[in-house]
C-alpha positions in Angstrom: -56.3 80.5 134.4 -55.6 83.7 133.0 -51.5 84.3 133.4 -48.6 82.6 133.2 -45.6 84.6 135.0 -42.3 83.3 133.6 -39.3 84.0 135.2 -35.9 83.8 134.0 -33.4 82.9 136.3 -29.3 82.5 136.5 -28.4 81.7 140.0 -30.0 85.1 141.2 -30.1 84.8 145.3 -32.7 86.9 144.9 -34.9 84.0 143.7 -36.9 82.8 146.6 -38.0 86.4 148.1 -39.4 86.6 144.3 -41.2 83.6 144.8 -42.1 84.3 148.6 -43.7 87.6 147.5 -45.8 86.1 144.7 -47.4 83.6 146.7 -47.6 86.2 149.4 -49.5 88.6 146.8 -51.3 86.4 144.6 -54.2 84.5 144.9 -53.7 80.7 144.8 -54.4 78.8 141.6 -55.0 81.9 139.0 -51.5 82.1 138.2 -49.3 79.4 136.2 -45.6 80.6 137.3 -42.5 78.8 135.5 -39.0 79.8 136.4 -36.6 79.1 133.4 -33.4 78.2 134.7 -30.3 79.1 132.6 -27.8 78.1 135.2 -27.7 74.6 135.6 -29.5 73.8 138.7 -27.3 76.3 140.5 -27.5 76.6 144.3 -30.1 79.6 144.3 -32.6 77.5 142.2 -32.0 74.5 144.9 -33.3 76.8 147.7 -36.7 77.8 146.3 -37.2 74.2 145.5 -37.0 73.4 149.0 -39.3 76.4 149.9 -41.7 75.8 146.9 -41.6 71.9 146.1 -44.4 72.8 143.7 -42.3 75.1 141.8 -42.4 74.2 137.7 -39.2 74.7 136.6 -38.2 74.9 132.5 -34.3 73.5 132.1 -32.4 75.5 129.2 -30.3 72.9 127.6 -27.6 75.2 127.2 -26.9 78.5 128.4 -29.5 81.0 126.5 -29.2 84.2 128.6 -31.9 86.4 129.3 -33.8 86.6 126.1 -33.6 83.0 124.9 -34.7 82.2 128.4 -37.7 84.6 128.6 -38.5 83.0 124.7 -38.5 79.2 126.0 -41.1 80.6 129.0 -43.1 82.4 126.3 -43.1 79.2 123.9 -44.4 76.8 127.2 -47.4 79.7 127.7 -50.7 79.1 126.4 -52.7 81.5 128.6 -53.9 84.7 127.1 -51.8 86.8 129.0 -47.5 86.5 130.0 -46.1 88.3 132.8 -42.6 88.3 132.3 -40.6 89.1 135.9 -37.0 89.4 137.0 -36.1 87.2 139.3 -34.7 90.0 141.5 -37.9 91.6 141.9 -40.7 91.7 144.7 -44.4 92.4 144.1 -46.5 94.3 146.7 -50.1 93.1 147.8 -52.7 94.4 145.1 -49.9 94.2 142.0 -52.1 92.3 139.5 -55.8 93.2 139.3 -54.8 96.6 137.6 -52.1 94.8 135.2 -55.2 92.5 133.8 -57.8 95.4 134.7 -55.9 97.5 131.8 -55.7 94.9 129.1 -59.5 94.0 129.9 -60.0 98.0 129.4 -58.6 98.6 126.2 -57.8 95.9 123.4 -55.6 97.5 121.7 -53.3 97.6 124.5 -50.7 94.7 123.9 -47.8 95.2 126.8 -48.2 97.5 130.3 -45.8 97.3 133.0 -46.7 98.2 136.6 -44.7 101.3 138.4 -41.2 100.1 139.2 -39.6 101.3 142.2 -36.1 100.3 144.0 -35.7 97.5 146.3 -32.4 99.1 147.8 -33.8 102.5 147.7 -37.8 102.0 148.1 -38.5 106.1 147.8 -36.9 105.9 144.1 -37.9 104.7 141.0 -36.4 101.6 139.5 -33.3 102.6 137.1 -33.8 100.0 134.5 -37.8 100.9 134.1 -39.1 103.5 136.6 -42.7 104.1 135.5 -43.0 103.0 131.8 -40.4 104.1 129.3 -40.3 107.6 126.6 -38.4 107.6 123.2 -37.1 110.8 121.8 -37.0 112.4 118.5 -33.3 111.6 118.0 -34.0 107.9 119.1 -32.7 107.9 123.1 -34.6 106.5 125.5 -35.5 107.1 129.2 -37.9 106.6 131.9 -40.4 108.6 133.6 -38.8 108.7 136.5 -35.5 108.5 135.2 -33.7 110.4 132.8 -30.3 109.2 132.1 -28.3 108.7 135.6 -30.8 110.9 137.7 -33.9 108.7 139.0 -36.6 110.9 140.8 -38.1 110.1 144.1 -41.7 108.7 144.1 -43.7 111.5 144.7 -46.7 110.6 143.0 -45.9 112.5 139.9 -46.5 109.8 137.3 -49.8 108.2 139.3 -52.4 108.3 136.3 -52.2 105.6 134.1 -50.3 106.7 130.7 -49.4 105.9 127.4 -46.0 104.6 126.3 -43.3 103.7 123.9 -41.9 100.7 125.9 -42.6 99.2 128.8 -40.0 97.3 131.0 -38.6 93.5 130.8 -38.0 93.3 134.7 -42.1 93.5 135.1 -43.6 93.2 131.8 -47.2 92.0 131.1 -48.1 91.0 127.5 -51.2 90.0 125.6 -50.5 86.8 123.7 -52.2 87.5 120.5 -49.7 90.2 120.0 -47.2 88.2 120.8 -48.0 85.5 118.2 -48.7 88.4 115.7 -45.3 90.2 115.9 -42.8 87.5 117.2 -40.8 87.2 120.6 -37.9 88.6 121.6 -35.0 89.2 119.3 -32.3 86.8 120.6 -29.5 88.7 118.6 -29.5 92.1 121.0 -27.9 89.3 123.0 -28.9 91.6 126.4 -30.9 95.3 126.7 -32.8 97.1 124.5 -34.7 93.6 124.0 -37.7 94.6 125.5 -37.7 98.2 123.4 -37.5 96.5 120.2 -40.5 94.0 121.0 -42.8 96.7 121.9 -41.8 98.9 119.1 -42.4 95.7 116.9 -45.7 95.4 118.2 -46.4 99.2 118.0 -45.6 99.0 114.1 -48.5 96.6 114.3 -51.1 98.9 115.5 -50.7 97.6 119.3 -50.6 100.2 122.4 -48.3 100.3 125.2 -49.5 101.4 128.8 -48.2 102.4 132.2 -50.6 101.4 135.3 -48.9 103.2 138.4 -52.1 101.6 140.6 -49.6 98.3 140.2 -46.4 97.9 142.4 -43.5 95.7 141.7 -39.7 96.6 143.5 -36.5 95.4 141.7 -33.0 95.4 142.6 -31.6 96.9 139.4 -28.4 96.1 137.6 -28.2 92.5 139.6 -26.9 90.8 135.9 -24.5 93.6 134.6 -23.0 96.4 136.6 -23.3 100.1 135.1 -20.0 101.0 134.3 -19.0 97.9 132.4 -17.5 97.8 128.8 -19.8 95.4 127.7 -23.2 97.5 129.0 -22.1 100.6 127.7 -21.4 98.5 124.5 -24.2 97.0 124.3 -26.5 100.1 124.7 -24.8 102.3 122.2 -24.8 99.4 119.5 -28.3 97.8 120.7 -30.0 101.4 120.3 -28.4 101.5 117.1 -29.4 98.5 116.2 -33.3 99.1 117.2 -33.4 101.9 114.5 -32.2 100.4 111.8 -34.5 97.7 112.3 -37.7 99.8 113.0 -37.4 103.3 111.4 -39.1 104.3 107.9 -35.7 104.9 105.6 -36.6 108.5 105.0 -35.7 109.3 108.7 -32.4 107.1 108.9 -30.8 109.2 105.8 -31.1 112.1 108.2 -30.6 110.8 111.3 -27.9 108.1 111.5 -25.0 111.2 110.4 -26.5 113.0 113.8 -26.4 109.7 116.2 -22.8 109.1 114.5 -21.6 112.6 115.9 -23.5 112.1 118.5 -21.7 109.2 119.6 -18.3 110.5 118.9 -19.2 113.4 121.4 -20.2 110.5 123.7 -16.6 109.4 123.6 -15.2 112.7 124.0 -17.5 112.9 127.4 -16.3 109.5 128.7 -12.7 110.2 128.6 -13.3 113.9 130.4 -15.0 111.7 133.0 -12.4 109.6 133.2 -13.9 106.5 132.2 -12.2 104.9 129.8 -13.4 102.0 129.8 -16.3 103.7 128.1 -14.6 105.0 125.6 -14.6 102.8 123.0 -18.0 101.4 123.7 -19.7 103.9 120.6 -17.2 103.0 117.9 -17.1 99.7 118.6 -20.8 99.7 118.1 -20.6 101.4 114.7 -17.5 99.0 113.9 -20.4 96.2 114.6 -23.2 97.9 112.5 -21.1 97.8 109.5 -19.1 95.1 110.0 -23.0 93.0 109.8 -25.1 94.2 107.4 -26.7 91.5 106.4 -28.1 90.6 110.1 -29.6 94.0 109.9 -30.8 93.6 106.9 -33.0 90.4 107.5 -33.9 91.9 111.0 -35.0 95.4 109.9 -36.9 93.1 107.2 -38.9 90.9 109.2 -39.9 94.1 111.5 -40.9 96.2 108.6 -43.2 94.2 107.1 -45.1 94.6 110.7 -45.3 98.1 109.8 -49.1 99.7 109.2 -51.1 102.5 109.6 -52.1 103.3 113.5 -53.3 105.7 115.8 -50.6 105.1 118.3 -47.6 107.0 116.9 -47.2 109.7 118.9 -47.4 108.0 122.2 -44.4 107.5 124.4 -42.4 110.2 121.7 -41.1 113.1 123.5 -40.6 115.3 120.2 -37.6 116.8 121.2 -33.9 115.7 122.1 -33.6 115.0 126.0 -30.0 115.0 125.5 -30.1 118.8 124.7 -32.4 119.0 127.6 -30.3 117.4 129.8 -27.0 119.0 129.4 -28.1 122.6 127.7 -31.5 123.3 129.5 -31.1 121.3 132.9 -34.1 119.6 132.9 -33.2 116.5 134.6 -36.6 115.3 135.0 -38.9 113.6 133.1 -41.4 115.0 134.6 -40.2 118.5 133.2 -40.5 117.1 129.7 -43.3 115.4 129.0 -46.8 116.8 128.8 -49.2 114.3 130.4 -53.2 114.3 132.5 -52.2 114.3 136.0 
């Protein structure tokens, strides 16, 4: 046995078509799946017993959320290889040969994801990961397939296997060793930008990140938290902040944490023409929490430094100028427009 699939759970209804597809699409006995369950035996959990007595389950002791949940699956694996799955996905017959087939391939590589498309809308990409995830010069992220709030019909345009910054929690496969080298997830971006930071972690250590398109997985995005929420457009203004200062050389934080701070205070500006003010407040109060904790960041930005080495990875995944100014000056609203790749 090769794999262990972990999947973190919080009375998701979603959970027993996750577990229907995988035994639908999987053979029998090469995988080890554990669902973590962070709510307490809740009434979703009780159903997929029923339907999959087998089912090994992993109680939290206390409510750890996402990340401390996907940590206890990873700390119970010992296979080389941890597949770590939403449980509001559904893979699709053929989803796992390629996932493996592209570790086997290359070494080096030490997280893929397979193409994520949505379960409500099966002719778009997935929001949350689409297919495998870009970084930009100015430190803002998005998706092939998905650039900001536009998400791109599956036309076949990101169907060769490619290079990434950071690949996707909700179908993430990773190689133990670089697991063990670099550490798990950081349980203090509480939610999002979890994922970013571990494969940027293990890029700082030499490891690759890849996209295999040849693997199918469908999600029903923002299940946990809805889009327009205080508390996610908090947390991805301060956890991108966050992710930075943790993993950027000092020499390019002198010059750009003044643009990200203006930056952000445009951001406001734009949320109150919009009229959501909810929003508003979501940057500042993510500076308010940068400053108001230095010393967290300092002991995190520590531990993920000393990771840092000499590689041949570093421009992968970088789009080397700013999507925002694509975006809203150029109108290029797809990655596709942006980013150079083989097709």
């Amino acid at each position: 046995m090769r794999l262990t699939v972990i999947i973190p759970h919080y009375r998701s209804v979603t959970l027993d078509a996750c577990l229907c597809s995988l035994e639908q699409h999987t053979e029998a006995g090469h995988v080890r799946v554990i669902v973590v369950d962070d709510g307490n035996g809740g009434e979703a959990l009780q159903v997929a017993l029923a339907n999959h007595p087998q089912l090994e389950i992993l109680h939290n002791s206390e409510r750890l959320g996402f990340t401390g949940s996907c940590n206890a699956g990873l700390a119970a694996t010992s296979t080389d290889f941890a597949l770590l799955l939403n449980d509001d996905t559904e893979v699709t017959e053929g989803w796992l040969p390629p996932l493996l087939g592209a570790m086997d391939a290359d070494e080096a590589v030490g997280v893929c994801q397979p193409k994520l498309r949505s379960a409500s809308k099966p002719d778009l990409f997935d929001y949350s990961g689409a297919a495998g995830g870009y970084i930009d010069a100015l430190g803002f992220t998005f998706c092939r397939g998905r650039v900001f709030d536009v998400v791109e019909a599956d036309e076949g345009q990101y169907d060769q296997p490619a290079p990434l910054f950071w690949a996707c929690g909700s179908a993430m496969l990773l190689r133990m060793q670089a697991v063990h080298q670099v550490g798990a997830l950081d349980l203090d971006y509480f939610m999002h930008f979890e994922e970013i930071d571990l494969c940027w972690r293990m890029r700082l250590a030499g490891w690759r990140a890849l996209a295999v398109p040849d693997s199918t997985v469908y999600h029903h995005a923002a299940q946990s938290l809805p889009p327009d929420t205080f508390l996610k457009v908090y947390l991805n203004h301060r956890n991108n902040l966050v992710a930075l200062l943790k993993n950027l050389p000092l020499s390019r934080l002198l010059w750009l944490l003044p643009v990200r701070a203006i930056l952000d205070g445009l951001a406001s500006v734009a949320y109150v023409s919009r009229g959501q003010w909810k929003s508003m407040l979501a940057p500042l109060t993510g500076w308010l929490w940068i400053v108001s904790h230095p010393f967290n960041i300092l002991r995190r930005r520590r531990q993920s430094r000393r990771l840092a080495q000499g590689s041949s990875n570093r421009g992968e995944g970088i789009f080397p100028g700013s999507v925002l100014w694509h975006y809203y000056v150029r109108r290029q609203r797809r990655a596709h427009d942006l980013i150079q790749e083989n097709r």
